[in-house]
C-alpha positions in Angstrom: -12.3 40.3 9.7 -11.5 41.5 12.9 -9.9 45.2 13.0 -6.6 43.8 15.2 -4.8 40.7 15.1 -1.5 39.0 15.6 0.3 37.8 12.3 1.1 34.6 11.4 4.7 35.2 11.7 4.7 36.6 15.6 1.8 33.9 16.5 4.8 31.2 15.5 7.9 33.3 17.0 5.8 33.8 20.3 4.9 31.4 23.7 2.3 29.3 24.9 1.8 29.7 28.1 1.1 27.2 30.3 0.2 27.4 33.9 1.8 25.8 37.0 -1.1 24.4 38.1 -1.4 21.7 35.2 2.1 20.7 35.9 1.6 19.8 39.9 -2.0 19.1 39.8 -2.8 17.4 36.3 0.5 16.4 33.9 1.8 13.3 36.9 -1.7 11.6 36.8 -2.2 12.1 32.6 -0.7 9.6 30.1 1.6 10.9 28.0 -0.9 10.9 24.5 -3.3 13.0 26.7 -0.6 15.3 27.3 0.4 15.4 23.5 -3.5 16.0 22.8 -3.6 19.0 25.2 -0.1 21.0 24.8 -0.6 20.5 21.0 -4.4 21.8 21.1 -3.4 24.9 23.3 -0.8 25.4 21.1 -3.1 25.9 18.2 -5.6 28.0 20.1 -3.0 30.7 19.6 -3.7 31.1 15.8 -6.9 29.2 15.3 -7.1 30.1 11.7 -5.0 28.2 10.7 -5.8 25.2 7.7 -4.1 22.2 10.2 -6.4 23.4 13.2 -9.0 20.6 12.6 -9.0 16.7 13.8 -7.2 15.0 10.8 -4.4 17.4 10.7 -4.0 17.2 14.4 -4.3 13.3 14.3 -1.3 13.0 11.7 1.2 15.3 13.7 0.7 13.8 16.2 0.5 10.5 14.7 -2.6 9.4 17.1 -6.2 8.1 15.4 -9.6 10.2 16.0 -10.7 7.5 18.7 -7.2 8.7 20.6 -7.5 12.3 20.4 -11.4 12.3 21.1 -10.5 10.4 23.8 -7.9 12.1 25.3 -10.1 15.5 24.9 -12.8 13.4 26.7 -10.3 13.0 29.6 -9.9 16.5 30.0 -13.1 17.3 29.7 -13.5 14.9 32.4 -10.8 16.6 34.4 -12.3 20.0 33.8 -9.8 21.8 31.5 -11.8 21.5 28.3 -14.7 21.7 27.4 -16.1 19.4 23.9 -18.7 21.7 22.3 -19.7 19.5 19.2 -18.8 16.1 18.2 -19.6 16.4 14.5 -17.5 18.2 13.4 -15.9 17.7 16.4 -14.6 21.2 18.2 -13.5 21.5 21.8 -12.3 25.4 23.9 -10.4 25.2 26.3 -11.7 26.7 30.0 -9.1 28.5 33.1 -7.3 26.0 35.1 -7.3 28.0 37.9 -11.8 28.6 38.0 -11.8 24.4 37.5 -8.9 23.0 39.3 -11.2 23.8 42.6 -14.1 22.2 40.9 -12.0 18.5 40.3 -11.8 18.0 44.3 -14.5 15.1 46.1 -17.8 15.0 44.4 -20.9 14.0 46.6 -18.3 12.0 49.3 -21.5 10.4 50.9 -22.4 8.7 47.8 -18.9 7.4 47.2 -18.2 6.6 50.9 -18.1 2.9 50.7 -16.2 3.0 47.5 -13.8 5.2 48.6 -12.6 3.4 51.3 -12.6 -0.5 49.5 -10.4 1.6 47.0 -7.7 2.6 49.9 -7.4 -0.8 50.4 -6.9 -2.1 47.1 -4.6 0.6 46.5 -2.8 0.7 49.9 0.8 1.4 48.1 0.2 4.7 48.3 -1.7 7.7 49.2 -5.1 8.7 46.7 -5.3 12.2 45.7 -8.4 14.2 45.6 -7.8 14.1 42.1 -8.2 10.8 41.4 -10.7 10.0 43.2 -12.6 12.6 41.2 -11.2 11.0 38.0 -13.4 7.4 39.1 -16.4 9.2 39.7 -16.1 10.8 36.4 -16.0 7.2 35.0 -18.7 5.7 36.8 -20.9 8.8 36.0 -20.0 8.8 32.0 -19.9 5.4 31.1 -22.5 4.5 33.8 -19.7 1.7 35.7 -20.5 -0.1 38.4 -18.5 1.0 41.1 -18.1 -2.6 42.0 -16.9 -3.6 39.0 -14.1 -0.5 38.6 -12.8 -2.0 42.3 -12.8 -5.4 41.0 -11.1 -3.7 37.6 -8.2 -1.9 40.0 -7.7 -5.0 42.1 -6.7 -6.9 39.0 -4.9 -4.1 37.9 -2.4 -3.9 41.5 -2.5 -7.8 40.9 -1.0 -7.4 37.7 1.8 -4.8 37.9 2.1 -3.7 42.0 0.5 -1.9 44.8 1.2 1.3 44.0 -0.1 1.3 40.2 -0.5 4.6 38.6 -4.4 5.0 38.2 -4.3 6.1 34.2 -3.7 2.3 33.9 -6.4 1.5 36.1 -8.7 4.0 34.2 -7.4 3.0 30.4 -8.4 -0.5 31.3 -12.1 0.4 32.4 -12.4 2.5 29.5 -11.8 -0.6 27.1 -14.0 -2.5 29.5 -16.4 -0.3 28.9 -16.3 0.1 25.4 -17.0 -3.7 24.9 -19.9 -3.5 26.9 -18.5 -4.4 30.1 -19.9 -2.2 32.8 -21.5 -4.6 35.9 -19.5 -6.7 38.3 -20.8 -9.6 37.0 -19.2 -9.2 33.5 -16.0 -7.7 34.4 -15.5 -10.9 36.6 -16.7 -13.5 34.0 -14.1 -11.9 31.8 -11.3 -11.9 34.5 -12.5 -15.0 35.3 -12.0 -16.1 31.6 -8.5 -14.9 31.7 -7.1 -16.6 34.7 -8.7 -19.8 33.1 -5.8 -19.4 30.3 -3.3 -18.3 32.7 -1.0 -21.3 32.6 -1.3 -21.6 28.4 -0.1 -18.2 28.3 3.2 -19.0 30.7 3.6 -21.2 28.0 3.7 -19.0 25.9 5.6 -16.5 27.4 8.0 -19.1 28.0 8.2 -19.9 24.3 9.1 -16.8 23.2 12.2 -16.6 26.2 10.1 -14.5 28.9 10.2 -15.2 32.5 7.8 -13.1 33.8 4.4 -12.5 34.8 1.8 -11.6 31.3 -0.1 -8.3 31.9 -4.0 -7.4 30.7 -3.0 -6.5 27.1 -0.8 -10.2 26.6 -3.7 -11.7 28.4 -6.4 -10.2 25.7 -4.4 -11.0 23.3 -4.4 -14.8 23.9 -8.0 -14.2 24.2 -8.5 -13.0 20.6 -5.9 -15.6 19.4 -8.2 -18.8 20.7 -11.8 -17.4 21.0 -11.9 -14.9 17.9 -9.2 -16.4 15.7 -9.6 -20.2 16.8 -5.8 -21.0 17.3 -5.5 -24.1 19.8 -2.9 -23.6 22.2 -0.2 -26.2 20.7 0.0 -24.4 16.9 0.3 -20.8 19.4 3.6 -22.1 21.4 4.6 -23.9 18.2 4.7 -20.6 16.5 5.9 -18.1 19.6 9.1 -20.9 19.9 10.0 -19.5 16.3 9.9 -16.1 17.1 11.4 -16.8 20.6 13.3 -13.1 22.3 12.4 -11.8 18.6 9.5 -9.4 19.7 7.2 -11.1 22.5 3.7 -10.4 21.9 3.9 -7.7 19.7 5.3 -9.6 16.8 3.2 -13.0 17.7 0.4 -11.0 17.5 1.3 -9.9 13.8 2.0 -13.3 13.1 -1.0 -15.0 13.8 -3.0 -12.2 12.6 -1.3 -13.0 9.5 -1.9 -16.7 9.4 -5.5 -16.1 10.3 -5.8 -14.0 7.4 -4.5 -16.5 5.1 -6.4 -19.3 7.1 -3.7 -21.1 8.3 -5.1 -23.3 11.6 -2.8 -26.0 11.5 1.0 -26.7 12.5 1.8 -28.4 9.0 -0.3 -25.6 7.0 1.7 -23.2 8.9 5.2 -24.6 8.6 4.5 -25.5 4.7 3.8 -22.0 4.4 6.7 -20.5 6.2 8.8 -23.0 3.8 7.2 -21.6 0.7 7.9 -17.9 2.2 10.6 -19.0 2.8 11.4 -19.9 -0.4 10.5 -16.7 -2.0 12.8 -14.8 0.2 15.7 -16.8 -1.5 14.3 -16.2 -5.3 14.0 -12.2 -4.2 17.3 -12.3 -3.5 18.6 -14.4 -6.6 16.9 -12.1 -8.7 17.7 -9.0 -7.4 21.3 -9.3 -7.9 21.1 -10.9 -10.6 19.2 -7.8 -12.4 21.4 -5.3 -10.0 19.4 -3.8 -7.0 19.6 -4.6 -3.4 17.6 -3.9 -0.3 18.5 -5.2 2.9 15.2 -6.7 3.9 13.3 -8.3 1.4 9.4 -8.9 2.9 8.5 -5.8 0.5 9.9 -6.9 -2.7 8.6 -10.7 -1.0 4.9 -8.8 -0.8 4.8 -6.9 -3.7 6.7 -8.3 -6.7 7.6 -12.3 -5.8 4.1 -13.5 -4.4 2.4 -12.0 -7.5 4.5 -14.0 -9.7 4.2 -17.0 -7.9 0.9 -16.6 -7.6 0.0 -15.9 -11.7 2.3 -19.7 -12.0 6.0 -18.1 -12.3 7.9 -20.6 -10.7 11.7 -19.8 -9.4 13.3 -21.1 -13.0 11.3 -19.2 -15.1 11.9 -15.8 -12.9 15.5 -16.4 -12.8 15.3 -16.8 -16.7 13.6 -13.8 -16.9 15.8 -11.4 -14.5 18.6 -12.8 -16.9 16.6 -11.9 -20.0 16.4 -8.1 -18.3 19.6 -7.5 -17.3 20.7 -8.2 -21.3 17.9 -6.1 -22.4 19.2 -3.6 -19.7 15.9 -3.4 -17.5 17.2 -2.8 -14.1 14.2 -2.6 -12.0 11.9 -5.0 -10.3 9.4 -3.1 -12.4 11.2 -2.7 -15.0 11.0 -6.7 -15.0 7.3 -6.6 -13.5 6.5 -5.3 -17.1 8.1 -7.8 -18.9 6.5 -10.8 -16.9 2.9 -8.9 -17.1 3.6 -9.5 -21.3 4.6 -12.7 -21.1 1.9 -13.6 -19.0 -0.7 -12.3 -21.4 0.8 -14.0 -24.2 0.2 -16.9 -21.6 3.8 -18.0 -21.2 4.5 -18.5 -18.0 6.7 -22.3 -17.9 10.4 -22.0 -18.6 10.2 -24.1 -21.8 7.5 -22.1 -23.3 9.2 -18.6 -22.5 12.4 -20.3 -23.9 10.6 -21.3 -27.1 9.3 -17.7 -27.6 12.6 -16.0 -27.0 14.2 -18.4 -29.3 11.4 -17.6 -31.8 12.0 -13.9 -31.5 15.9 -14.8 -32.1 15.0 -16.6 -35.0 12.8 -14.1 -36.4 15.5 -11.4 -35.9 17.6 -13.0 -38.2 15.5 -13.2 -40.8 14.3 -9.5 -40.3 18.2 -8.9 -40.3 18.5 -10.6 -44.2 16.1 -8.6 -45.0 17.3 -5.5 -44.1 20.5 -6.6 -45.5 18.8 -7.0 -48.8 17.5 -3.3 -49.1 21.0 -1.8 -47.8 19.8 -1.3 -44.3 22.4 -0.9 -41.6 20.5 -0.6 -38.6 19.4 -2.8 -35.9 16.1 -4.4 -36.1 13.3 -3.0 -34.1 9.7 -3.3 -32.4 8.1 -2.2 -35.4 10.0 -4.9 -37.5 9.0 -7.7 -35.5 5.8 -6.2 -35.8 5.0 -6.1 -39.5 7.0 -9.7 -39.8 4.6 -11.0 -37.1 1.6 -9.8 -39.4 3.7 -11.1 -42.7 3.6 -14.7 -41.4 0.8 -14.9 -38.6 -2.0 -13.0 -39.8 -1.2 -12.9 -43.7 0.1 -16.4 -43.9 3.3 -16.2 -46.0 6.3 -18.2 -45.3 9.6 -17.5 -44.9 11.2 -18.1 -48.1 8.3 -15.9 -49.8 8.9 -13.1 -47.8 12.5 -12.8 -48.8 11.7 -13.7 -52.4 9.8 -10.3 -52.2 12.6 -8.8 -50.6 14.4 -9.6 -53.6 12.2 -8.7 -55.9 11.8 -5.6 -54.7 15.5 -4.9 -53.9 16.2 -2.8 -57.4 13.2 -0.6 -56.7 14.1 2.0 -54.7 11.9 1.3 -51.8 12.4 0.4 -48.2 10.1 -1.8 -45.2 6.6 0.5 -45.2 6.8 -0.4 -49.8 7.3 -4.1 -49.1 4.9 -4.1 -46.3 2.3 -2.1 -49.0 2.9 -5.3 -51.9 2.3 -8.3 -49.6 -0.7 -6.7 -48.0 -1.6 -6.6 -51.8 -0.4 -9.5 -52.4 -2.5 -11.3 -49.6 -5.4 -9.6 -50.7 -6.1 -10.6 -53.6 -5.0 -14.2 -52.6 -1.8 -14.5 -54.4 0.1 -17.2 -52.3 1.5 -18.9 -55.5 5.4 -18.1 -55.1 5.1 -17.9 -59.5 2.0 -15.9 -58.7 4.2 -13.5 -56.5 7.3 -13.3 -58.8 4.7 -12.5 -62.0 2.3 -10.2 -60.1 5.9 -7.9 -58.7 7.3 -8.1 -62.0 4.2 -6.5 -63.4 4.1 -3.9 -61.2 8.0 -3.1 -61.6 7.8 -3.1 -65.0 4.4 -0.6 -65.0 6.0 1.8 -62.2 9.3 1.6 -64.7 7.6 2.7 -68.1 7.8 7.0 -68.7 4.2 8.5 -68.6 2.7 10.0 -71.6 2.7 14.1 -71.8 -0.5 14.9 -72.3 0.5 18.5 -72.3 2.8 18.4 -75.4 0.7 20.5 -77.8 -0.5 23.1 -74.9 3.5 23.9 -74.2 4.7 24.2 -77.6 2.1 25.9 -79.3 2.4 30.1 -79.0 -0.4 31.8 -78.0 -1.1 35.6 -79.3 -1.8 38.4 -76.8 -5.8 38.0 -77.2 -6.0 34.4 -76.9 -4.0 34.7 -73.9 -5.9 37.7 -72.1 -9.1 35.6 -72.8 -7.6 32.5 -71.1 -6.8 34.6 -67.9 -10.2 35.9 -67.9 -11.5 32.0 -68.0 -9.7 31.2 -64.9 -12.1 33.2 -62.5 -15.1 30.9 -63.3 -12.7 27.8 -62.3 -12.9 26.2 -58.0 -9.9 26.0 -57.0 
């Protein structure tokens, strides 16, 4: 441990301090998650003991993935502020603006002649800085680009948005370029080439969903991925973008046709019968949530996790509605509450409305009885779990009927016993096979009439006989031998 150090407490009360040079030289040309990445990571160079200064913790404050924040720190590094020392586990220390900031100006300006000046005209909207210049050769020397193909890559970009297009952009679309492999001229333009190809389909499309403008790269990938990865002709993609028309553009098409990919929905009719059944389920959420007493006011979880299981194990609307009814009189209040109840039923294997009817009215039934016989030994209680229990094992395992089991009952009413006594005769009973109601009525009388008669006193002449002193003192001393 080192001998001086700054506590905790005045490492969190105290500054970060940033200097003036990042702000005019290198915060206009960074995106904003590479600014997040940095501040947040200079931050915690301040107390670098601290348990959340490693990747994951980082990652979920600033709610970014590893690929984001190792990317961003590659930036930097690229840029000359940091400096990544290991990549597993990944670790990065930060390095003095002020030695590098000289050190990001023109690199080798004969080698990059020729590009520098076909970039100028590309990007004649404004003036290129130093800066970025140095942040293209950067590219082209990490990811091994063709400076060719990064001029072809920011003349599609000033196409796309203007003139005068930040180069972050331009560099954020040659990094995904290059990640998929795309580093020569000839591939960037076969996929460029490949997007203009679908231009008009996706003014369609943008024209489906209420749009009136131009698509940019991301929208234009998109479609990619939505006809060559996920094979969607173009008819079922306008089809489904008019549904969703000024309700989320891409974004949300994108999420649904991921989703009807997923469940391998292709066609128009296997879409729309789906979005009737979803539909559908939407509409029995809600019927049974008020009918058992909660309410949300968007449904696609209680959809997701409760309503599409149930459907799916063969619960059709009837039978949940019937069952939501049956909690809220048993007073379950909760979809999981009535979750529980359907996960019984189903393993009892009723799952039609008739046969859960049936079961209920079976259980009613049975109650009744139960409640006769509880009358019978002078019980004034409700019947419970554990009565339904035993009389399930009375008639369904031991095989008596009805009648016999409140004959017992009867039999048994004068003896002083309660549920667990008459429980303990018909097990008897049923093992020694007595299913003979005469049988039944002889074997109880028997054993009334045996439990009623006084036991002999086998200690009659012990107690009344007197014993002297010396028989007595040798009866004590006899005890000792005896195991208790």
């Amino acid at each position: 441990m080192a001998f001086c150090s700054y506590s905790s407490r005045l490492v969190m009360d105290s500054f970060t301090v940033i200097d003036n040079i990042f702000f005019n030289e290198f915060l206009p040309q960074a995106t904003g998650d590479d600014v997040k990445v940095y501040l947040y990571c200079l931050n915690l160079c301040n107390n670098p003991n601290i348990e959340d200064n490693n990747l994951d913790s980082i990652c979920k404050v600033l709610s970014l993935t590893e690929e984001q924040v190792k990317s961003s720190c590659q930036y930097w590094q690229e840029m000359g502020l940091i400096q990544i020392v290991s990549m597993s586990p990944f670790e990065i220390r930060f390095l003095p603006i002020r030695t590098h900031s000289g050190s990001n100006k023109i690199r080798h300006p004969e080698r990059y002649s020729d590009f520098n000046d076909q970039m100028n005209k590309v990007i004649s909207g404004r003036m290129i800085t130093p800066t970025e210049f140095n942040e293209y050769y950067s590219l082209i020397e990490t990811y091994h680009f063709e400076p060719d193909a990064l001029i072809l890559i920011a003349k599609y970009c000033t196409q796309i948005k203007s003139n005068s297009i930040g180069y972050p952009y331009i560099l954020a679309v040659a990094r995904n370029f290059a990640n998929d492999g795309l580093k020569t001229f000839e591939s960037v333009e076969r996929k460029f080439l490949e997007q203009e190809k679908s231009s008009v389909e996706i003014k369609q499309v943008l024209s489906a969903l209420g749009l009136s403008r131009e698509s940019d790269l991301e929208e234009r990938n998109l479609y990619l991925k939505w006809t060559n990865n996920f094979g969607f002709t173009q008819g079922v993609i306008v089809e489904v973008a008019k549904s969703q028309k000024r309700r989320g553009g891409f974004v949300k098409l994108d999420e649904l046709l991921t989703k009807y990919y997923e469940q391998k929905l292709f066609t128009i009719q296997e879409i729309q019968n789906y979005s009737s059944i979803r539909e559908g389920l939407f509409e029995t959420a809600r019927e049974v949530c008020s009918i058992i007493g909660v309410y949300y006011q968007v449904y696609e979880n209680v959809v997701d996790t409760y309503i599409s299981d149930w459907t799916n194990k063969g619960y059709e609307k009837d039978s949940l509605i019937f069952i939501a009814n049956y909690c809220f009189k048993q007073s379950i209040r909760t979809l999981d509450g009535m979750n529980v109840v359907i996960q019984k039923f189903y393993k009892l294997g009723l799952i039609t409305l008739e046969s859960i009817k049936q079961y209920i009215s079976n259980i009613i039934e049975n109650d009744e009885i139960i409640k006769e016989i509880l009358d019978i030994f002078g019980l004034l209680r409700s019947v419970s779990s554990n009565d339904r229990e035993m009389f399930r094992t009375w008639t369904t395992s031991w095989g008596f009927t009805e009648e016999q089991i409140l004959e017992v009952a009867k039999l048994l009413k004068n003896s002083g016993y309660n549920l667990s006594y008459m429980n303990k005769t018909l097990s008897s009973l049923n093992n020694l096979g007595i299913k003979d109601s005469k049988e039944i009525e002889k074997y109880i009388t028997n054993l009334s009439q045996n439990q009623s008669k006084p036991k002999k006193n086998y200690n009659t002449d012990i107690t009344t006989r007197e014993y002297s002193k010396e028989e007595l003192s040798a009866l004590y001393d006899s005890l000792d031998d005896i195991e208790i």
